[in-house]
N, C-alpha and C positions, 0 to 999 in steps of 0.2 A: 153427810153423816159418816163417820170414820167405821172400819170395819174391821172385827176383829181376828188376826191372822189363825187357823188354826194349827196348835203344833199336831207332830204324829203323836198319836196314842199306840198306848199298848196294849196287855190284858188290865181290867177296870178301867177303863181311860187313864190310864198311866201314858205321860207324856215324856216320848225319847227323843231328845236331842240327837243329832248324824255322828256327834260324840262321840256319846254314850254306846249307840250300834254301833259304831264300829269296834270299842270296846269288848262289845258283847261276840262279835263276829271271832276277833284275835283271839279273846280265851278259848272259844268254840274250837277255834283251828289248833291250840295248843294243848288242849287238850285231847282233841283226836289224835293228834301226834304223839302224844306219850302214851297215850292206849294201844297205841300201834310199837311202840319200842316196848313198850311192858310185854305184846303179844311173842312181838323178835325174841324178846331178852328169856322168857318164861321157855320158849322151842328151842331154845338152843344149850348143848349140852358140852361146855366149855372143859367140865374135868368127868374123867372114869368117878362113877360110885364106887365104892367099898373098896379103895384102893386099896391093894395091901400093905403092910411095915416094911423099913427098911431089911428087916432080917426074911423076907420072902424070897424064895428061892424060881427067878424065872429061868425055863430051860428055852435053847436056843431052837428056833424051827428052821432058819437058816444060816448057812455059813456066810460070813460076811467077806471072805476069801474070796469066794464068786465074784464078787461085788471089784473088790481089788484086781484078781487077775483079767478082768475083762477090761478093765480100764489101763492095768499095762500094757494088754494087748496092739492100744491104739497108739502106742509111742511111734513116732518117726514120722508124723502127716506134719505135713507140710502146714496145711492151714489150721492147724488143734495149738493150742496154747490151754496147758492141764495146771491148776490150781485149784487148793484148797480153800473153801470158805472160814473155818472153821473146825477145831472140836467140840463136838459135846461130850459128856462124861455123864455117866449113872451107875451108882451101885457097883463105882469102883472098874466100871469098865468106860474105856475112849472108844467115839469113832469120829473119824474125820467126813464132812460134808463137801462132796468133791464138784468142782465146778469143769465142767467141760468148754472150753470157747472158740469159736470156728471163725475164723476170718474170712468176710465176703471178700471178693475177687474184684472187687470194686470202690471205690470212695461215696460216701452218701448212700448205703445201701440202706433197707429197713432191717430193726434189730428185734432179733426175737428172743424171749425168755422161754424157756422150755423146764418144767418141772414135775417131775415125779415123784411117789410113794411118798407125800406127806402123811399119809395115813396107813402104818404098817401093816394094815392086813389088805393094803392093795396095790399089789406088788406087779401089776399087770401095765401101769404107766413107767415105773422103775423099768421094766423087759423092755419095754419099746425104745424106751429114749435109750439105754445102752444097744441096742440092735442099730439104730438110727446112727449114732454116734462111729459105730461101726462100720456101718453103712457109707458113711461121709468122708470115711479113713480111707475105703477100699476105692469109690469112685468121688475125685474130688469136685465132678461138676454137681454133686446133690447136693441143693438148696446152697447153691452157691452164690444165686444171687441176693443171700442177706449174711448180715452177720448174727450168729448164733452162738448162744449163750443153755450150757442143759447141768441142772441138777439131778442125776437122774434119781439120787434116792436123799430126799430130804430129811427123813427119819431114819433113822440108819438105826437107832436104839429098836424100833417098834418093827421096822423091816424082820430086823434078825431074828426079835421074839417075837412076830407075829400079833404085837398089841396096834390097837390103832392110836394110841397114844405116844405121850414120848414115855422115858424113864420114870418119871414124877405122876403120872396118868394126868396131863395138861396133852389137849387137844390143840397141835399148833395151830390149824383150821379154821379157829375159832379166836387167834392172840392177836393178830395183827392192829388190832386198836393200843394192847395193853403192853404185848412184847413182851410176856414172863418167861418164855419161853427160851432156852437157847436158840433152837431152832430157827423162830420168829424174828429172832430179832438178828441172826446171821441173814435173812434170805432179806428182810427191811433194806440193811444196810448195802446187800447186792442194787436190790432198786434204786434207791438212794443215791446210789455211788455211780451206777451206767444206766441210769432209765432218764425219762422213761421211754421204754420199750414200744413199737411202734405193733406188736402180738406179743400177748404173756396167754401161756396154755397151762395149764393143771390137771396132770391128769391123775381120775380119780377113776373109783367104781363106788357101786351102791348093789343095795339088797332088791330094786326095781327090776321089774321083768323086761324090760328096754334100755336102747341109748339112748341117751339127750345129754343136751349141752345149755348149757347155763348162760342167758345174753342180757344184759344189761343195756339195749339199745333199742331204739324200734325197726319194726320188723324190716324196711326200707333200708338199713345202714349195718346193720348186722349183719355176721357171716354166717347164721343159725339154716338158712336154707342151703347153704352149702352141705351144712353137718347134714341134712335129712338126703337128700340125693345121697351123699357117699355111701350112707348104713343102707338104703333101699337097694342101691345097685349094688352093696355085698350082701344083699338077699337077709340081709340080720332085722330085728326086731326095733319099730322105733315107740320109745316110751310116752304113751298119752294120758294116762291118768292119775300120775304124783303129782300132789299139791305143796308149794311150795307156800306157806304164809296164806295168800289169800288167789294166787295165781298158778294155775294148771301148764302141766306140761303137754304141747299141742305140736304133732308131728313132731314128736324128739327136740324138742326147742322150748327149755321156759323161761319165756321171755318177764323178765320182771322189769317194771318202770325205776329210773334213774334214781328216782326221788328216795326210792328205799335201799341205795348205799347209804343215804343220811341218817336213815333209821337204822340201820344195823351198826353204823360207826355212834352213833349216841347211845348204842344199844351193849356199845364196848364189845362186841363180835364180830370184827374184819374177818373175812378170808383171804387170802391171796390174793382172790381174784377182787373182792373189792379196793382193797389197798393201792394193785396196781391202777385201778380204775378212777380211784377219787388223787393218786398222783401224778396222772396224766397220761395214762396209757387208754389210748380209745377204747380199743379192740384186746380185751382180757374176758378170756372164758376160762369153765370149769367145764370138763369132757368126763363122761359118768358112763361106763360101758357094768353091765350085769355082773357079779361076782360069783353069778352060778353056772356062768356062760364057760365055757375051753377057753384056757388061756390063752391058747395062739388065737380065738380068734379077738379076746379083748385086746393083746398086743397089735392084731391087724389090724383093726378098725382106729386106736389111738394112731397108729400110725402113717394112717389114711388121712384120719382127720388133721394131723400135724402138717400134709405134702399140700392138702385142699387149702389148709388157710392161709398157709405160707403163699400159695401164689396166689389169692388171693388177695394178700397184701401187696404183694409186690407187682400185679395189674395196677394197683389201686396209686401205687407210688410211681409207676411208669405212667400212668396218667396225667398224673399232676406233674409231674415234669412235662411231659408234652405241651399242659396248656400253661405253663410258665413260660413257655421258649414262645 
């Protein structure tokens, strides 16, 4: 007597073909995916509200001279090659985006991207990378063994008047999918043109009563337990309880899964750090020191953090030569 195969049922005995589920599976996953870029896309604040007209009158909080004469300062090093990225222009005034670049002392060294003051009212990675820069003028063995590459004030409009915006109240921060930006799409074209970069650093602050550092890797390959040692042994505060989307910052490190560069690049909101990250830069963090902290010691700590990862990498590069040979 023949017998009859039973297919799967479902709710009433509704019968699903392996089809059909897996059908039903991919929309499942696709739509959790876009509830999740709708969450990205909704948190994140791409332009200034209430920008004001063209005929508004911003007063400057700093001299942009500063900026200039610390970087003539650096003429005659040996290993500095100084060029300009770029002009931007707003409301009738220039400023040039000035590229600092150090030549390692070596062939095949790793290359580092160093970036500051994308966001004008955080002017404390701006101080470090020109201190740094300084730094590398006066003793040419520092961080000698890479080549390095510093922006040190990527908003140079928002630097001077103290906006975290550019000219136009666009959040470059936020452009690197879309590129509207002069900004964005001068610092793109850097990557683009010498990456990708073997560390890209960004240094930021935030309104958070702690450091952390933004990793895009897990916890095993990232250099995020670097950052928590450096801020403990300078006796500073490390940031535990900012939530980033759906993931907490744990001992000064918030570690976010991979999977959500694709959500924020679908979400049309790159940062820097993801940009360099989805174009092939392993190892790109965002460095977030307190903006109610003493400057000198947010410049310390960015500064710490910059000499930790650097050798960091460059262990990491003396390694893999070793087990090549």
């Amino acid at each position: 007597m023949k017998t009859r195969t039973q297919g799967r049922t479902g709710l009433g005995g509704f019968r699903l073909g392996m089809p059909l589920v897996a059908v039903f599976v991919i929309a499942a996953l696709v739509a959790a995916n876009a509830a999740v870029v709708a969450v990205v896309a909704a948190r994140s604040h791409p332009r200034a509200t209430n920008w004001p007209g063209p005929s508004f009158t911003f007063w400057p909080e700093r001299r942009w001279s500063e900026v200039e004469e610390a970087i003539d300062a650096l003429a005659g090093a040996k290993r500095l090659s100084r060029s300009v990225l770029g002009t931007v222009e707003y409301r009738g005034t220039s400023y040039p985006v000035h590229l600092l670049s150090f030549a390692a002392r070596g062939p095949d060294r790793p290359r580092v991207l160093l970036v500051g003051s994308i966001h004008g009212t955080e002017p404390a990675g701006g101080r470090a990378l020109l201190e740094l820069a300084d730094g590398m003028v006066r003793d040419p063995s520092l961080l000698a063994d890479v080549a390095v590459d510093i922006v040190p004030i990527a908003n140079p409009w928002g630097w001077v008047h103290g906006y975290r915006y550019t000219g136009n109240g666009e959040d470059i921060n936020r452009d690197f999918a879309s590129a509207r930006t002069q900004e964005s799409v001068l610092l793109r074209g850097l990557m683009r043109e010498r990456g990708p970069y073997d560390l890209v650093m960004d240094l930021h602050e935030s309104k958070k009563a702690g450091y952390f550092v933004y990793e895009y890797l897990p916890p095993d390959e990232g250099l995020g337990s670097s950052f928590t040692g450096l801020v403990e042994a300078a006796g500073e505060r490390l940031e535990d309880r900012y939530h980033e989307w759906f993931w907490r910052a744990e001992d000064g490190v918030l570690r976010v899964p991979t999977v959500a560069l694709w959500w924020v690049a679908l979400a049309r909101q790159l940062s820097l750090e993801h940009y360099a990250r989805l174009h092939g830069t392993r190892h790109a963090y965002t460095v977030e020191t307190p903006v109610d902290d003493e400057l000198a010691d947010r410049v310390r700590i960015h500064r710490r953090a910059v000499a930790v990862f650097v050798r960091r990498i460059t262990d990491e590069a003396a390694r893999a030569g070793d087990a090549a040979r």
